[in-house]
N, C-alpha and C positions, 0 to 999 in steps of 0.2 A: 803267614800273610797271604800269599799267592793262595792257598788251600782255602779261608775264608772267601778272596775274594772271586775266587771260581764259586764256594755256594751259592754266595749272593746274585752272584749273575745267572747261574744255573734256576734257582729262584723268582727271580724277575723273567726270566724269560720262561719257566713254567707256564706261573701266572699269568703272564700277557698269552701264551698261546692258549690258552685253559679258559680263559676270559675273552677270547675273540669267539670261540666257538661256542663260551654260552650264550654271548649277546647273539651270535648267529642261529641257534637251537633252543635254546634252553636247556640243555644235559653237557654232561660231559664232567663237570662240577670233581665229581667220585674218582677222577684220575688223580686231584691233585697228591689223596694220603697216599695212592700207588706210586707215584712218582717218589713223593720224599719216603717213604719207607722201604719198599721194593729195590728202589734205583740208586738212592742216594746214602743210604742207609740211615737215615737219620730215626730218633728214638718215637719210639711211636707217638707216644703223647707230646713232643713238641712237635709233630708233622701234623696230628689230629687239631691241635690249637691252633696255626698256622692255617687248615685247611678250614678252618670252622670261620675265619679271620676274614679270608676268602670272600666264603660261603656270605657272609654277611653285606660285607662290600657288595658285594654282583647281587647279593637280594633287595638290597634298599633300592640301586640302580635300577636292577629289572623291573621290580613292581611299580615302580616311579613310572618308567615309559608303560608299562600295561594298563596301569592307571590313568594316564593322559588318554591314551587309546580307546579306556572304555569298556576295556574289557579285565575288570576287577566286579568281582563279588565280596565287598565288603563284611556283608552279613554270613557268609559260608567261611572266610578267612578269620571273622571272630572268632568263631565257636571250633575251628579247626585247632588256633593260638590257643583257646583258652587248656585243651586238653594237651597240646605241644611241649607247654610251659615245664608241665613236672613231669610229662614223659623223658624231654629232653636229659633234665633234672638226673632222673632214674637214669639212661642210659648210659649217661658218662659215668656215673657212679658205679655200676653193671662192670664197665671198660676198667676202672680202676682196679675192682676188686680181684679180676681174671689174669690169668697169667698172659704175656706178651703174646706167648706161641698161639694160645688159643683166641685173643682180640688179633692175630693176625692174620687166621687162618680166617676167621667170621669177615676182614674186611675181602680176603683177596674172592673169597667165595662168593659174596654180595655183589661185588665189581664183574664178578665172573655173571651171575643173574642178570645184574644190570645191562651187560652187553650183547646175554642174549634178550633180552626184552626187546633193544633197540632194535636190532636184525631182524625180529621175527615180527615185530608189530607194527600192525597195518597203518597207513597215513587215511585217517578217517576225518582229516581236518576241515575236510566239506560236508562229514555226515551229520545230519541232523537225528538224533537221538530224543527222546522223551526221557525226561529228565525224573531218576528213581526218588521215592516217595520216601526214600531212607535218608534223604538229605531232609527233607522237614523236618525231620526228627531233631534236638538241637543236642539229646544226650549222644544220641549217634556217632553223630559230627565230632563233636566232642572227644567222643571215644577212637574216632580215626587219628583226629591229631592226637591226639595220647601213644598208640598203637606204632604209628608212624613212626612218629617222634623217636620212641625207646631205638627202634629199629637204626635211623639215619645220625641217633647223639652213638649208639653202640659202635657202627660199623666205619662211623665217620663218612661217609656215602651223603648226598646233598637232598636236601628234600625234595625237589621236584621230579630227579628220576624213577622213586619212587608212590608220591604220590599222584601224580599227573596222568598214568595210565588208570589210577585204581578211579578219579575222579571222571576219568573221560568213560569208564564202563558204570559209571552211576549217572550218568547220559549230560554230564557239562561238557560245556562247548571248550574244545582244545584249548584254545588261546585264554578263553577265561582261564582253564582248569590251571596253564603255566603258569597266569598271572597273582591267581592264588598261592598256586602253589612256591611262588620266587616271595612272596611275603610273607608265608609260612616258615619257609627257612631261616627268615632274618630272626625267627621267636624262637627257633629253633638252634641257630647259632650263638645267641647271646650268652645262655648260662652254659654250653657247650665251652664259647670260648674260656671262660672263666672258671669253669671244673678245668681243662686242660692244660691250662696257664698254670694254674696252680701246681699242678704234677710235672710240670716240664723245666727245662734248665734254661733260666731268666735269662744266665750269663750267654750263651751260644745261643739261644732264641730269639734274644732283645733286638740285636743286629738284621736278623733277617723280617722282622714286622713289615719294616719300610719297603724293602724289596718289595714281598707279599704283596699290600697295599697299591706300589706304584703298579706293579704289572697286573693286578686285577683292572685297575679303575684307569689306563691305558688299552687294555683288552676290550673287556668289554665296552667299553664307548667306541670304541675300532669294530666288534663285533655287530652293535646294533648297526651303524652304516653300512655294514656287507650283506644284510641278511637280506634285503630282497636282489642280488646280484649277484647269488653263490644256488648252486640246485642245493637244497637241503636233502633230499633222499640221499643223493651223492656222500653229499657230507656226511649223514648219519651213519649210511652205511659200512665206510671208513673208520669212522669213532668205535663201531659197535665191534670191527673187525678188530682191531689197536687192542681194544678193550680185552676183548674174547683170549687172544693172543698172549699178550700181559699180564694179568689173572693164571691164567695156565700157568706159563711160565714159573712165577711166584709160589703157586700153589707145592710147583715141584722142589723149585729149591726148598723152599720151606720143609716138605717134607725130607728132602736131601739132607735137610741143616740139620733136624729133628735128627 
């Protein structure tokens, strides 16, 4: 009893801290499978469905407010969904097929990129860029969200850490590129959750939805009111440090464990 209800709270308060900081950035997302698998030890595949759960909640949420804002490209988030869909599809499939060691070793190394991305990459969110001729394209496009996709259903990792830098060096405007990109994940999340549900244990899972759930959609509604009242450089910097740190970490036990 006490053991359950330390998950649950451990959990909830994930969430809620995972979820303040995306509503305050847009990243951070990719810590949650490191938390429950790394930290908690919980089984990969009910950490990946859990985090894909997540993932989904703070996508519908985020793109919601970027969309009010104005700063959604509709037409660029189609054609991203439309190739997402079966990449996702494939990726959790990919996750299935592989043994633990090796979908564990692909998330903590991803998590490990992801954080130096954040540390090393510039804040260009006043630069105005000329926007690449390869987004006309609609197979392109297409083919990114496909690409993407295998990549963020595989490693369990959130789609905008990922695609948000690739979008802002094909010259979208930052804020668009999150907003796409947090609508992009919810297409991405859906059959994600439901390949990992499926492989995960109902019985110990079922309990922790709710948690999941609350401390997302308390987080981030908490996050979006801090964001313009917290230095975000600050902040990312912090995350990317956490991140960098954690990943190591993991990498080693893992090979320790191995």
């Amino acid at each position: 009893m006490f053991t359950n209800l330390f998950l649950f709270s451990i959990v909830i308060c994930s969430n809620l801290i995972i979820g303040v900081l995306l509503g305050m950035t847009g990243i951070s997302g990719f810590l949650l499978p490191l938390i429950y698998v790394g930290f908690l030890g919980m089984p990969l595949h009910d950490s990946l469905a859990l985090s894909f759960l997540s993932f989904a909640v703070s996508g519908i949420i985020g793109a919601y407010s970027y969309w009010k804002s104005k700063n959604m490209d509709l037409k660029l988030a189609l054609f991203l969904s439309i190739g997402s869909l079966p990449g996702a599809l494939l990726g959790v499939q990919i996750n299935v097929l592989i043994s633990d060691f090796l979908a564990e070793l692909l998330l903590y190394l991803f998590i490990l990129l992801a954080g130096l991305s954040i540390l090393f990459k510039k804040n260009n969110e006043n630069t105005i860029t000329k926007q690449s001729i390869l987004l006309n394209h609609s197979f392109i496009v297409t083919l990114l969200g496909f690409l993407t996709a295998v990549i963020c259903a595989l490693t369990g990792a959130g789609g905008p850490i990922l695609l948000v830098p690739l979008l802002v060096s094909l010259g979208v405007n930052i804020r668009v590129a999150v907003g796409v990109s947090l609508l992009n994940s919810v297409v991405i999340a859906i059959p994600s959750i439901f390949g990992y549900f499926a492989h995960a244990n109902m019985e110990t899972t079922t309990p922790l939805i709710a948690a999941s759930l609350l401390g997302t959609i308390i987080g981030i509604l908490t996050g979006a009111r801090l964001a313009n009242k917290v230095p975000i450089h600050h902040l990312k910097i912090m995350i990317a440090v956490i991140t960098i740190l954690s990943s190591v970490y993991m990498l080693v036990m893992l090979k320790v464990g191995a």
